[in-house]
C-alpha positions in Angstrom: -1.2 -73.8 -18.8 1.4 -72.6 -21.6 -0.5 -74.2 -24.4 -3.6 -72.8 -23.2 -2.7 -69.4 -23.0 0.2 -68.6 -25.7 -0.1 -71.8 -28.2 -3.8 -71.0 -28.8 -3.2 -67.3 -30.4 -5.0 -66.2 -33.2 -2.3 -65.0 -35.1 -4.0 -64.7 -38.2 -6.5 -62.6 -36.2 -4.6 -60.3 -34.9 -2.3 -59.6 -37.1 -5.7 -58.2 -39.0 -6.8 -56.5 -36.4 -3.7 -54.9 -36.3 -3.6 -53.8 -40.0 -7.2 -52.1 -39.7 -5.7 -49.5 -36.8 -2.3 -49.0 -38.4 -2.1 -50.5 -42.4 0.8 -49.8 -42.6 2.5 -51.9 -39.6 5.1 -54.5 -40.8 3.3 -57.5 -38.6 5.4 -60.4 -40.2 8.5 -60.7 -37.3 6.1 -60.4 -34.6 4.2 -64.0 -33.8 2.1 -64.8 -30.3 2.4 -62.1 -27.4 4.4 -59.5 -29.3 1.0 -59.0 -31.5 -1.1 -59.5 -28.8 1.1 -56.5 -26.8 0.7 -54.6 -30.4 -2.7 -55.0 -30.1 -3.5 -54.0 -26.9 -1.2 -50.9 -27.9 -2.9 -50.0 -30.5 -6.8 -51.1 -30.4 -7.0 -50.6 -26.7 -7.9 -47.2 -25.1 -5.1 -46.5 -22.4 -4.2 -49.7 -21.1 -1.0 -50.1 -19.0 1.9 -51.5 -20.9 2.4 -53.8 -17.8 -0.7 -55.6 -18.4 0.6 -58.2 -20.9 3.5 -59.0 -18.6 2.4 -62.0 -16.6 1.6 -63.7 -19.9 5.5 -63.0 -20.9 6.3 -64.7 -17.2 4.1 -67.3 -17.9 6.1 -68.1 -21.0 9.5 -67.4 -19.6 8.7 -70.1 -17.3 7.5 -72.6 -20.0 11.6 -71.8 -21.9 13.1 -72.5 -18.3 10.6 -75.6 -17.7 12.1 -77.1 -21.4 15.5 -76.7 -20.9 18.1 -78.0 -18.5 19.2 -75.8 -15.4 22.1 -73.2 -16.3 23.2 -70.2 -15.3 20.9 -68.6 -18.2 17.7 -70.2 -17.0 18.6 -69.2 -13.3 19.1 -65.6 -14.7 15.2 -65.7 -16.3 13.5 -67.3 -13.3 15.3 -64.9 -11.1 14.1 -62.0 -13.6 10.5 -63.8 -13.5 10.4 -63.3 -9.7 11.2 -59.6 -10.4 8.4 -58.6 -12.8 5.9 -60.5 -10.2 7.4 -58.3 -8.0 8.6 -61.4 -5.4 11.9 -62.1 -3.5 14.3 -63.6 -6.1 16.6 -65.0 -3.5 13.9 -67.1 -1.9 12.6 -69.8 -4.5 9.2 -70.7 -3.7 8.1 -72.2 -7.1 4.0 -73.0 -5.4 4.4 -69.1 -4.7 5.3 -68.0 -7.9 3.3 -69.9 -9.6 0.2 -68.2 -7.5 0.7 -65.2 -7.8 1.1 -65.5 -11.3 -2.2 -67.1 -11.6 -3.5 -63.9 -9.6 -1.7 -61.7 -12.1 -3.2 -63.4 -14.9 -6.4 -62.9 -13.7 -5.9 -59.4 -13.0 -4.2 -58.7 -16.7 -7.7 -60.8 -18.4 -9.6 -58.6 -16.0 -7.7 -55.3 -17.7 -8.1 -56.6 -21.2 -11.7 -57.0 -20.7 -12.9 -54.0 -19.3 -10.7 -51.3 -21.6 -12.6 -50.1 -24.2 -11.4 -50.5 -27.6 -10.8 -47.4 -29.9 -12.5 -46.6 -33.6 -10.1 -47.6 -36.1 -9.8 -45.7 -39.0 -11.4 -47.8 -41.3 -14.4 -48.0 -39.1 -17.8 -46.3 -40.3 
């Protein structure tokens, strides 16, 4: 699900899109969701910051999924059940896992109905 969601980026793409609302944006230390959340900050008409959030969950979970378990990794899944708004102290991974699907859904739902605003540059 990772690759599929975060690997595929356009970087390139957005990082353009970027540059025709604000030309002036320094976009070269932002890669993957951090120029997808500028994006949606800048091109999008009034979306909620919160919308991009399961998509930072969804690769939280990918980190804790690569590494071995530590203290660190226990500290981000518990802060993953937070932002889903779910009980940290009960682990239910199958649970997590759908209602971060539902999330997702609901953030793609947000992205697509928001109107985008005229850029500057735009006749």
């Amino acid at each position: 699900m990772f690759q599929y969601h975060l690997q595929s980026l356009n970087v390139d793409g957005l990082k353009k899109l970027i540059k025709k609302y604000e030309p002036d944006f320094d976009t070269k230390n932002l890669k993957g969701l951090k120029l997808l959340q500028k994006v949606l900050e800048t091109a999008m008409v009034e979306i909620p910051v919160t919308t991009i959030s399961p998509l930072f969950v969804l690769y939280d979970l990918h980190v804790i999924a690569s590494h071995k378990a530590s203290e660190s990794m226990q500290t981000s899944l518990k802060a993953c059940y937070e932002r889903l708004q779910m009980n940290p102290e009960i682990e239910d991974l199958k649970g997590l896992h759908e209602i971060l699907i539902r999330h997702l859904c609901q953030s793609y739902e947000t992205m697509i109905a928001c109107p985008i605003k005229q850029s500057a540059q735009m006749p």
